[in-house]
ROLO-99033 format. One record per residue (C-alpha): x, y, z; chain; residue number from 0; residue in one letter. Coordinates in Angstrom, 1 decimal, m for minus. Layout:
<sites>
+--------+--------+--------+-------+------+------+
!     px !     py !     pz ! chain ! resi ! resn !
+--------+--------+--------+-------+------+------+
!      X !      Y !      Z !     A !  NUM !    A !
...
+--------+--------+--------+-------+------+------+
</sites>
This chain:
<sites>
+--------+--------+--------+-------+------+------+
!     px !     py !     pz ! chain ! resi ! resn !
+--------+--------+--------+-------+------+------+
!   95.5 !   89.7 !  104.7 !     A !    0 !    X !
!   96.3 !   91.4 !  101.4 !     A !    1 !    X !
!   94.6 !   95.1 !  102.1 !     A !    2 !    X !
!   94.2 !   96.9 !   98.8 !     A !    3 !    X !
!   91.2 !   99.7 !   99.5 !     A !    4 !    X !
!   90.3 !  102.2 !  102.2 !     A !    5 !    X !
!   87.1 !  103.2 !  102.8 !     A !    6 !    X !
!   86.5 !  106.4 !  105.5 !     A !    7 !    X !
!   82.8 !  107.6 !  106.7 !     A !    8 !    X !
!   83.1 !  111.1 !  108.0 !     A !    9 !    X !
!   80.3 !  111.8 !  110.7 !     A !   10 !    X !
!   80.3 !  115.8 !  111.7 !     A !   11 !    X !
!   83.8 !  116.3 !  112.5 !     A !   12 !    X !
!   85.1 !  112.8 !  113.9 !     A !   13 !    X !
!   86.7 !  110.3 !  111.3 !     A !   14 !    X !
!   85.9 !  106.5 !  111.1 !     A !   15 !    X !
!   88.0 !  104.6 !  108.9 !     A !   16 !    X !
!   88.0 !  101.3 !  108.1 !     A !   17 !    X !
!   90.7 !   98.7 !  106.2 !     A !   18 !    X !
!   89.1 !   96.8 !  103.4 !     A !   19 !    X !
!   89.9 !   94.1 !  101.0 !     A !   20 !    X !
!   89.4 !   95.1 !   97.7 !     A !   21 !    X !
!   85.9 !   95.1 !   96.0 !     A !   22 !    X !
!   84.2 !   94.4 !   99.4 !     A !   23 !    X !
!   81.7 !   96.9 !  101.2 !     A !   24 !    X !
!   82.8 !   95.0 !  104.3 !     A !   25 !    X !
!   85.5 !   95.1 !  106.6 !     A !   26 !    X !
!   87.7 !   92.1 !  106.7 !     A !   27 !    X !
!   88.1 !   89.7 !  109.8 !     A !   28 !    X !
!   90.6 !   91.3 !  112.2 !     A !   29 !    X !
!   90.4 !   94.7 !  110.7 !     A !   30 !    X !
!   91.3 !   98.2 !  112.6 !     A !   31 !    X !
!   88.5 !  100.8 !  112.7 !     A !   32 !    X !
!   90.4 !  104.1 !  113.8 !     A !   33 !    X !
!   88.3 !  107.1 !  115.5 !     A !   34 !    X !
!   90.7 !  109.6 !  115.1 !     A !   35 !    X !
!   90.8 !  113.0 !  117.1 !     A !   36 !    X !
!   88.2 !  115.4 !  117.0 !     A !   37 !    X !
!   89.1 !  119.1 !  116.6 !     A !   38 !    X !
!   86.1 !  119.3 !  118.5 !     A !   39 !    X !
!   87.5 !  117.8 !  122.0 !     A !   40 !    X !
!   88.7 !  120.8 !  124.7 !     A !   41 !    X !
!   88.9 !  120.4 !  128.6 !     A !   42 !    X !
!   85.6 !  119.6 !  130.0 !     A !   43 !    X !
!   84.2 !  121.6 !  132.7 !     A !   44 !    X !
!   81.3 !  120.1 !  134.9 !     A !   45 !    X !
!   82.2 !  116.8 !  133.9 !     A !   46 !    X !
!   79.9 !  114.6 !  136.4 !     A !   47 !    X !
!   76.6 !  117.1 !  135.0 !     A !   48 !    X !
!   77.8 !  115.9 !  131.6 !     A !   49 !    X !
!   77.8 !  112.5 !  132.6 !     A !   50 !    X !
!   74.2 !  112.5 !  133.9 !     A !   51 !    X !
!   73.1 !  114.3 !  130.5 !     A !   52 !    X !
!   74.9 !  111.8 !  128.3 !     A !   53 !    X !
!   73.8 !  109.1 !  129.8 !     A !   54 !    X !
!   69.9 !  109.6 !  129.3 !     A !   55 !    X !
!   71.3 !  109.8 !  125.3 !     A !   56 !    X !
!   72.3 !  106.6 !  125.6 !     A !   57 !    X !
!   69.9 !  104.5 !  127.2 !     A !   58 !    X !
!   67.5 !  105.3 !  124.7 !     A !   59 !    X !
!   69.3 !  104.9 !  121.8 !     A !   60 !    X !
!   69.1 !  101.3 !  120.5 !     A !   61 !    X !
!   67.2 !  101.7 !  117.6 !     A !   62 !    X !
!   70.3 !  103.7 !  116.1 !     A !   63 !    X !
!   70.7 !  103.0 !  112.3 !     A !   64 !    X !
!   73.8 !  101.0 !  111.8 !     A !   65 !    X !
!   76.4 !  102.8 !  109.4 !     A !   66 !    X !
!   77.3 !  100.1 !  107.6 !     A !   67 !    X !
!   76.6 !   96.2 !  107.5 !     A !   68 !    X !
!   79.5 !   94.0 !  109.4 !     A !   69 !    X !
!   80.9 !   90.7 !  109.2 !     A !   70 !    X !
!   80.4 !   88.4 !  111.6 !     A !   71 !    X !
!   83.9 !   88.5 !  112.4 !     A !   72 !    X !
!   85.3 !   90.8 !  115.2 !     A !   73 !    X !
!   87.0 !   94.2 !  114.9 !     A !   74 !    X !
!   89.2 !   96.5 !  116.9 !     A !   75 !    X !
!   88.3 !   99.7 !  117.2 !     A !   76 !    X !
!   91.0 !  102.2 !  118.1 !     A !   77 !    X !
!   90.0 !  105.9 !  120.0 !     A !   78 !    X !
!   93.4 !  108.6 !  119.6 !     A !   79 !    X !
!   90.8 !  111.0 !  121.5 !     A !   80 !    X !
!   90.7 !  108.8 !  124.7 !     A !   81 !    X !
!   93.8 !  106.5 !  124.2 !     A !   82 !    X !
!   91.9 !  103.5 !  124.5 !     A !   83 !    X !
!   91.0 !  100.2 !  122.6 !     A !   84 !    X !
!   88.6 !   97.5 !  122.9 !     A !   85 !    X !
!   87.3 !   94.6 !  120.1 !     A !   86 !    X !
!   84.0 !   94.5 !  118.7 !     A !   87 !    X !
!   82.1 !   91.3 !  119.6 !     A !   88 !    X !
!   81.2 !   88.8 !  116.8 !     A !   89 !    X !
!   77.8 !   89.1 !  115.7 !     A !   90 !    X !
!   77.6 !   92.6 !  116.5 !     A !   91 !    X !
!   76.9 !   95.4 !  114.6 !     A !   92 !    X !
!   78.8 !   98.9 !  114.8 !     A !   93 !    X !
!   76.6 !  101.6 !  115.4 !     A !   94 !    X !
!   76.3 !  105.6 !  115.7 !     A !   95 !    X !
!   76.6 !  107.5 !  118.9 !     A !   96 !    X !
!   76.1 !  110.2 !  120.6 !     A !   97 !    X !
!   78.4 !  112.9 !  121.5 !     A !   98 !    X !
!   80.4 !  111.7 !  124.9 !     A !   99 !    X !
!   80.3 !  107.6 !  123.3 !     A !  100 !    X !
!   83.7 !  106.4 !  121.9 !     A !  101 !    X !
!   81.8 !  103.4 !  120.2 !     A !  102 !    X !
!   78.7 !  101.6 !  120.3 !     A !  103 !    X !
!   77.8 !   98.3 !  118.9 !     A !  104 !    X !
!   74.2 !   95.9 !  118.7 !     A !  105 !    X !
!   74.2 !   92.4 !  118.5 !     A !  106 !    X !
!   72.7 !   91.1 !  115.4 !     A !  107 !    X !
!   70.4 !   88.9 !  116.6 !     A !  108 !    X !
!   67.9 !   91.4 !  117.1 !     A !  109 !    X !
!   67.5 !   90.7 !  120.5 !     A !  110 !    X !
!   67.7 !   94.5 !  121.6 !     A !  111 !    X !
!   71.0 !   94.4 !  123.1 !     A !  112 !    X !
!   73.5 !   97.2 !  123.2 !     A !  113 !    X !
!   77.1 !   97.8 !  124.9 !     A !  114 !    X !
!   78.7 !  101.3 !  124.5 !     A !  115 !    X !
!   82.0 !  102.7 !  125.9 !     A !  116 !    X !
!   81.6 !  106.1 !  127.0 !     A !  117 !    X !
!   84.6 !  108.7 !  128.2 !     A !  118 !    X !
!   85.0 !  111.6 !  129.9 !     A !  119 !    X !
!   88.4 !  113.8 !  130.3 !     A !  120 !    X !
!   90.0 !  115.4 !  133.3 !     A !  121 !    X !
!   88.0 !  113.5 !  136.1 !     A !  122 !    X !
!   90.6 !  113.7 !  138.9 !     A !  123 !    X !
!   90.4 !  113.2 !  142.6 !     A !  124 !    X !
!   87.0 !  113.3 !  144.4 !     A !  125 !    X !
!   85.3 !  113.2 !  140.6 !     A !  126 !    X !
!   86.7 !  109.6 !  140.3 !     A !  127 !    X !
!   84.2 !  108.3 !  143.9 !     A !  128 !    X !
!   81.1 !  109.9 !  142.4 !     A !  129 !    X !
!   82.1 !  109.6 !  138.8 !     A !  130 !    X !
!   79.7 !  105.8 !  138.4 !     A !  131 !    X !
!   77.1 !  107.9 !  140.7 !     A !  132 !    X !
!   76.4 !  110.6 !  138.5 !     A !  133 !    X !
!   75.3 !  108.0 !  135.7 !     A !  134 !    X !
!   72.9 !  107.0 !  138.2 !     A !  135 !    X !
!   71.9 !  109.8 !  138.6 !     A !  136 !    X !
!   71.1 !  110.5 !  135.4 !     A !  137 !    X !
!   68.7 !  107.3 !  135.2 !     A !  138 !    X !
!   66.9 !  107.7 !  137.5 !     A !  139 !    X !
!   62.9 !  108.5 !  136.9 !     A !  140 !    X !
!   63.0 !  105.1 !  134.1 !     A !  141 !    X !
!   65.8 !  102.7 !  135.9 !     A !  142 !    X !
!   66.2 !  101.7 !  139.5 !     A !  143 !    X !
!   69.7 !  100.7 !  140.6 !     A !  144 !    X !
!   70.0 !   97.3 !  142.1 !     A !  145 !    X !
!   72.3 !   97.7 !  145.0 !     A !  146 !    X !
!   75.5 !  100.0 !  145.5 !     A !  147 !    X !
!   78.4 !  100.3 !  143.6 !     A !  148 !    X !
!   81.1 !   97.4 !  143.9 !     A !  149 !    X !
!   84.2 !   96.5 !  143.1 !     A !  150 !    X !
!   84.8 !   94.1 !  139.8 !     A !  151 !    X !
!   88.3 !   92.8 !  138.5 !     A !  152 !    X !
!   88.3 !   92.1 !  134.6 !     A !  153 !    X !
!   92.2 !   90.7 !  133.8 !     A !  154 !    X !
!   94.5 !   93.9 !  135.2 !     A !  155 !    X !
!   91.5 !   96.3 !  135.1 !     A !  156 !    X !
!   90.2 !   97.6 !  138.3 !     A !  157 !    X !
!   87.1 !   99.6 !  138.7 !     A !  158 !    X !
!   83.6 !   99.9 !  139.7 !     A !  159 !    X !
!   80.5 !   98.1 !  138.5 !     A !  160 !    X !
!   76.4 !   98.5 !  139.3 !     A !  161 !    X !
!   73.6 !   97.2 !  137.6 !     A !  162 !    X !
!   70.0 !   98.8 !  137.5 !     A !  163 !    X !
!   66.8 !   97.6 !  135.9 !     A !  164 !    X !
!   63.6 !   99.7 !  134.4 !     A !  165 !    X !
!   60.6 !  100.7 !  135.9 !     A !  166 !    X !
!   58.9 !   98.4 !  133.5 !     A !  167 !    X !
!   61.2 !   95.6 !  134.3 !     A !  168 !    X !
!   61.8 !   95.1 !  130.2 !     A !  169 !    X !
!   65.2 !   96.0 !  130.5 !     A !  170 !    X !
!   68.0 !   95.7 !  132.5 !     A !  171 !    X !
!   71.5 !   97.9 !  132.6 !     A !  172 !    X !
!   75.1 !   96.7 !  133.4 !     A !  173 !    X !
!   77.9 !   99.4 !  133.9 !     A !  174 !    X !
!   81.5 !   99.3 !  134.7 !     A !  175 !    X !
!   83.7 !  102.5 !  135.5 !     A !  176 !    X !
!   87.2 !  102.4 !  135.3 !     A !  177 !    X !
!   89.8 !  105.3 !  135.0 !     A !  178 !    X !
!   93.5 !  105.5 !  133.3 !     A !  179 !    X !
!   95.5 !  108.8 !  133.2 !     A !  180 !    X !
!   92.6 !  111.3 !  134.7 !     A !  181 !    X !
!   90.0 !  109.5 !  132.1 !     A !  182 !    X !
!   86.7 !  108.1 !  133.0 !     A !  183 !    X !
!   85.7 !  105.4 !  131.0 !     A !  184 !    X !
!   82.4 !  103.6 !  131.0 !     A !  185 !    X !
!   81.1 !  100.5 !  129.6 !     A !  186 !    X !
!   77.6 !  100.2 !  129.5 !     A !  187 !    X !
!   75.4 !   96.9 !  128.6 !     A !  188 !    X !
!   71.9 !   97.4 !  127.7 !     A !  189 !    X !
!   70.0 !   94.2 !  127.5 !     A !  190 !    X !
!   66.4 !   92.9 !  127.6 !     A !  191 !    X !
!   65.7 !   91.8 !  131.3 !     A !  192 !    X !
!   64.4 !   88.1 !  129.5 !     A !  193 !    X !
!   68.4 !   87.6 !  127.7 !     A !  194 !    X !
!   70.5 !   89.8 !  130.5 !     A !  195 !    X !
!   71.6 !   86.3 !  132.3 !     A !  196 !    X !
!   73.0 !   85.1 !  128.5 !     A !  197 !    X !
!   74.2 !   88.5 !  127.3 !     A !  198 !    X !
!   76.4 !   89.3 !  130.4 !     A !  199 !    X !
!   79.1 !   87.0 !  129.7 !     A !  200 !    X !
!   79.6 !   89.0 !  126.4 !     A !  201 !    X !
!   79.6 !   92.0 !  127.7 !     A !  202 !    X !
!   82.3 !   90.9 !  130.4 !     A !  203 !    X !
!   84.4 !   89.7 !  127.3 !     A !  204 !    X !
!   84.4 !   92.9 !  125.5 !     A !  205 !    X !
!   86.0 !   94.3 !  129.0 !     A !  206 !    X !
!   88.8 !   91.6 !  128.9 !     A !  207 !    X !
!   89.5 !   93.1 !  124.9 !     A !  208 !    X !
!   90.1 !   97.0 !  126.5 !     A !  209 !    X !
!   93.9 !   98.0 !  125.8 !     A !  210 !    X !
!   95.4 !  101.8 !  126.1 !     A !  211 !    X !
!   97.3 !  102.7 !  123.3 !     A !  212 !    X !
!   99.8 !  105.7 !  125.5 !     A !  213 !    X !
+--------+--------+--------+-------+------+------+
</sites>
């Protein structure tokens, strides 16, 4: 496709930029949305506290407004500050995040649904075992986890996966942990306990789309 504009949104000091087609306010079908460094990323200290703090952030955050309107087409989104990649599901929407989120998206439907990839630098050695813990952690009071920890295989990613479900019983959380290069990464789908059987299988996709770019 013939790419003939640029369009950037600058959010504090993180750039998003997207390709676009010329005399569009969308981005076009198989674009490349870059999150370039931050100036504001430095070696984390007390990583697994952070996690715990970050995590309550996001769990409450689906009513984020959406920075711009997307296609219905999917989208790559790129992350130079974690070295990571992963595709934007049709019919979702990209979203705004909180500090410690590489990306977040909703589904348009309306349905309440969310996934978000958060990271985490220098989690090495004994970190790694208690790394999906500590987002536990951080739930509890509102979610309860159902079961322990367990191993999950996604393609040739390896890592950890749990799921929890609220108090309430309206909503229910899936989250896989997985770790490249003394980075924690962690997808997280939160879905309406009624659509969590039907929104699963997306969310399980999105983890087939994660590449590394180093």
């Amino acid at each position: 496709m013939d790419i003939l504009a640029l369009h950037s949104v600058v959010r504090g000091s993180t750039r998003r930029t997207v390709k676009l087609p010329r005399d569009s306010g969308l981005a076009a079908p198989g674009a490349q949305r870059l999150l370039s460094p931050s100036p504001r990323l430095a070696p984390h200290v007390g990583t697994l506290a952070a996690v715990g703090l970050l995590c309550l952030l996001a769990w409450g955050g689906l009513g984020r407004t959406a920075m711009a309107q997307e296609p219905p087409a999917s989208e790559r989104i790129v992350s130079e500050d974690y070295k990571v990649s992963l595709e934007r599901p049709a019919g979702w929407t990209f979203v705004d995040v909180s500090d410690g989120a590489v990306c977040a998206f909703i589904d348009n439907a309306g349905k309440g649904a969310k996934i978000e990839l958060r990271a985490s630098p220098r989690v090495t050695g004994g970190m790694k075992a208690t790394y999906l813990g500590a987002f536990r952690h951080g739930l509890e009071g509102a979610f309860v986890a159902e079961g322990e920890p367990r191993k999950a295989r996604y393609g040739a990613l390896d890592g950890q996966e749990m799921t929890f479900v609220a108090r309430n019983g309206g909503e229910r959380i899936v989250a896989f942990a997985f770790f490249r290069k003394q980075i924690a990464y962690l997808l997280v789908g939160y879905f309406p306990t009624a659509t969590f059987d039907t929104m699963v299988p997306t969310f399980e996709k999105v983890i087939q789309t994660i590449g590394f770019t180093k």
